[in-house]
C-alpha positions in Angstrom: 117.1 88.0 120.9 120.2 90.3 121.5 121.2 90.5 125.4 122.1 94.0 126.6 126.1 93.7 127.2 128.0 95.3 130.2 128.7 98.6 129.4 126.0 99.1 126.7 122.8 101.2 127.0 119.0 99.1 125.3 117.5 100.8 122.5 114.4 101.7 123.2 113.4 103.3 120.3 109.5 105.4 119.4 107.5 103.1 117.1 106.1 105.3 114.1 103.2 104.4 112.1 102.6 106.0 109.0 99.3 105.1 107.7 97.1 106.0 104.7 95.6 109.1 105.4 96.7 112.5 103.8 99.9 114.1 105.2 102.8 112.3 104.4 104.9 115.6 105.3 103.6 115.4 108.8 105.3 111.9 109.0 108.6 113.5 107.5 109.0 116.1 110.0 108.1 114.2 112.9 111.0 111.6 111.7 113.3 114.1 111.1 113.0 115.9 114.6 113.0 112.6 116.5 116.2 111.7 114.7 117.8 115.2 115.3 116.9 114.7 118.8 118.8 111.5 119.4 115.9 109.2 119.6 115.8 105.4 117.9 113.0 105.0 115.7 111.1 102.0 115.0 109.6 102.3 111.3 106.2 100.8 110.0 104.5 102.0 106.8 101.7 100.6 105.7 100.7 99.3 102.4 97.9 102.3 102.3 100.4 105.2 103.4 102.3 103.7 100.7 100.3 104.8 97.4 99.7 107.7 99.6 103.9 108.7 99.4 103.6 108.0 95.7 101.1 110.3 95.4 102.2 113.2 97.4 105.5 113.1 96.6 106.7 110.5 93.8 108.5 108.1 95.9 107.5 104.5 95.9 108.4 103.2 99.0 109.9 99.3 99.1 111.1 97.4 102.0 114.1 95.8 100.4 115.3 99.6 99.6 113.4 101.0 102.5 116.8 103.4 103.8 117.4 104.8 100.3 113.6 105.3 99.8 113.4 106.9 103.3 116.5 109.2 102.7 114.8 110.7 99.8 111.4 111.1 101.2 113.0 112.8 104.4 115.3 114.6 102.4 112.4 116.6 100.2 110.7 119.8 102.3 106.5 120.1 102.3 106.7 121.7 99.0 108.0 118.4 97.4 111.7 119.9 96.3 114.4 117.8 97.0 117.5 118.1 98.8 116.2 120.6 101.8 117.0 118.5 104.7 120.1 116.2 105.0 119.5 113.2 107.8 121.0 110.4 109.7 119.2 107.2 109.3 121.7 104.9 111.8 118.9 105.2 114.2 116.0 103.8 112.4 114.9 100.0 112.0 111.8 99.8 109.4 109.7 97.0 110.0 106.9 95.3 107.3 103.8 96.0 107.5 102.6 92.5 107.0 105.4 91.5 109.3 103.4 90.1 112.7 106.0 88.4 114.0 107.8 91.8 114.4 109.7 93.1 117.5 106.7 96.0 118.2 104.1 92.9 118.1 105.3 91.9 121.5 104.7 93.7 124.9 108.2 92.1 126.2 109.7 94.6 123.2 110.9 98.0 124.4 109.7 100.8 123.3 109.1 104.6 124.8 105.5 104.1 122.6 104.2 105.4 119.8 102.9 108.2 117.2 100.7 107.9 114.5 101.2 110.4 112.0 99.1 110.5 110.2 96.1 108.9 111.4 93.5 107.9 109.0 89.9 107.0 110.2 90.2 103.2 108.8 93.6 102.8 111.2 91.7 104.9 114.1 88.9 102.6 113.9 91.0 99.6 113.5 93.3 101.0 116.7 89.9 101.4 118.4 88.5 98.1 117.9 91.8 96.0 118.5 91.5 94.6 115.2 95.2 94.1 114.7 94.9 93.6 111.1 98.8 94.8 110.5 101.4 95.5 112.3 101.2 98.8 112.2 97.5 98.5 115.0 99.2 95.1 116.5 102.1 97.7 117.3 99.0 100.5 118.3 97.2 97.9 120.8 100.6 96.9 123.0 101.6 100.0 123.3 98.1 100.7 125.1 98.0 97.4 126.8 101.5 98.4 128.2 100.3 101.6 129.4 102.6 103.7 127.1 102.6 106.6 125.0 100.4 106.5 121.9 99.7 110.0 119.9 96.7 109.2 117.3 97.4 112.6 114.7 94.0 112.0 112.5 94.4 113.5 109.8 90.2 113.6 108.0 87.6 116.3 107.7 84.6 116.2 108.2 84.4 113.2 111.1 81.6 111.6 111.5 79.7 110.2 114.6 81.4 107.2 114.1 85.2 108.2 113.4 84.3 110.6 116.6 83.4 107.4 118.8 86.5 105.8 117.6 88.6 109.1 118.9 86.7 109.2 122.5 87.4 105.6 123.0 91.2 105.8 121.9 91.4 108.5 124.6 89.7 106.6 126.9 92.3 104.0 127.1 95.0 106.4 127.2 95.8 107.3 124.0 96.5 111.1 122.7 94.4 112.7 119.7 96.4 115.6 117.9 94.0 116.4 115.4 96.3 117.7 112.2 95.4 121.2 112.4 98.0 123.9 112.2 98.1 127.1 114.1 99.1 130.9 112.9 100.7 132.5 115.8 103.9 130.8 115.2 104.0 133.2 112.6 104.2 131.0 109.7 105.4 132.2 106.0 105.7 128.9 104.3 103.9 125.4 104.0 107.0 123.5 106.1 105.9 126.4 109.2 102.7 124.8 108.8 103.5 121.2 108.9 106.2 121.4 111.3 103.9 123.3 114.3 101.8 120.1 113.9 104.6 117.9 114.2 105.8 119.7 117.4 102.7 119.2 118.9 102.6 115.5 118.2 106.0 115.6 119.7 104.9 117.9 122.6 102.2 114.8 123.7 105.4 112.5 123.6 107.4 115.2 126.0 109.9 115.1 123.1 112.3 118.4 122.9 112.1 120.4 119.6 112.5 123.3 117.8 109.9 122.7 115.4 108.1 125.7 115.8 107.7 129.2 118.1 106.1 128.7 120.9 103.2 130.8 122.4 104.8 133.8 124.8 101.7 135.6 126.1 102.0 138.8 124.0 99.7 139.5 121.2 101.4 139.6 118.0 103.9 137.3 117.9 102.8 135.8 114.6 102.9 138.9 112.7 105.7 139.3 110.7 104.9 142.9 110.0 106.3 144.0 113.8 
């Protein structure tokens, strides 16, 4: 344990699960706008989400080179190229999945809570029951036993009655559901536009600021870029 000194502020970072589910980009942008925002993140990946990053974007993601792997995966835009976004990892600690004994295990560990993006219905279900099965829904259940923030993005279609009972009793203990579905009046012209509008709105149920997208204004039109 490492004492707060005189004169220094705790890092209290957001703990971000990135599970199996389809929509690693979602993960990126939410990272990346958290970062740019000045918040400390706490990183878990789990083995799933893993073959899901190699998959959707090439990168094999290892926890002994866990900052040069995240670098390049935050580097690359929704379309996969590389080299669209430069970022500042000093504020990011990555934690093992299979690592129980970890800081985000413990209710005594601070956090401001969590997000995660995205949400597959096994880790929904496993968040719902208090299975616990990895860090990643050990990390889920504290934060709702502490009575912080948790934002659930599911990321599945269709959901059946099942998944659906899962969602209703995540929200009954507190949680936040952001299903992954993007909007068009932000007026979006590319993929990123897409993903980044669900990202704000993950970060919107964590009262983070961003800029990730426009923002409703009460006129018709504003998503037209033919005005």
């Amino acid at each position: 344990m490492n004492p707060v000194k005189p004169g220094e502020t705790r890092r209290t970072p957001w703990i971000v699960g990135v599970s199996g589910a389809s929509g690693t980009p979602y993960a990126a942008s939410v990272l990346r706008a958290l970062l740019a925002a000045g918040e400390s993140v706490d990183l878990v990946v789990s083995r799933a989400s893993r073959l899901t990053l190699l998959d959707e974007t090439g990168i094999a993601f290892r926890d002994a080179h866990w900052r040069d792997d995240l670098r390049e995966w935050l580097s690359r835009g929704a379309d996969g190229k590389p080299d669209t976004f430069t970022v500042d990892l000093d504020g990011v600690r990555h934690w093992a999945a299979g690592d129980l004994a970890a800081g985000p295990s413990s209710g005594s560990y601070p956090s401001k809570g969590m997000l995660i993006v995205p949400a597959s219905t096994a880790c929904v279900a496993g968040v719902a029951l208090g299975l616990s099965k990895d860090l990643l829904q050990r990390a889920a259940s504290v934060t709702l036993k502490e009575g912080r923030t948790l934002v659930v993005a599911v990321r599945e279609t269709p959901l059946n009655g099942q998944t659906l009972r899962h969602l209703v009793t995540l929200d009954d203990a507190g949680a936040t559901v952001v299903p992954a579905s993007p909007a068009f009046y932000a007026g979006a012209t590319h993929i990123q536009d897409l993903v980044d509008f669900v990202a704000g709105r993950v970060l919107d149920a964590a009262g983070v600021e961003h800029g990730l997208y426009r923002r409703w204004a009460g006129g018709l039109g504003g998503g037209s870029r033919t005005e």
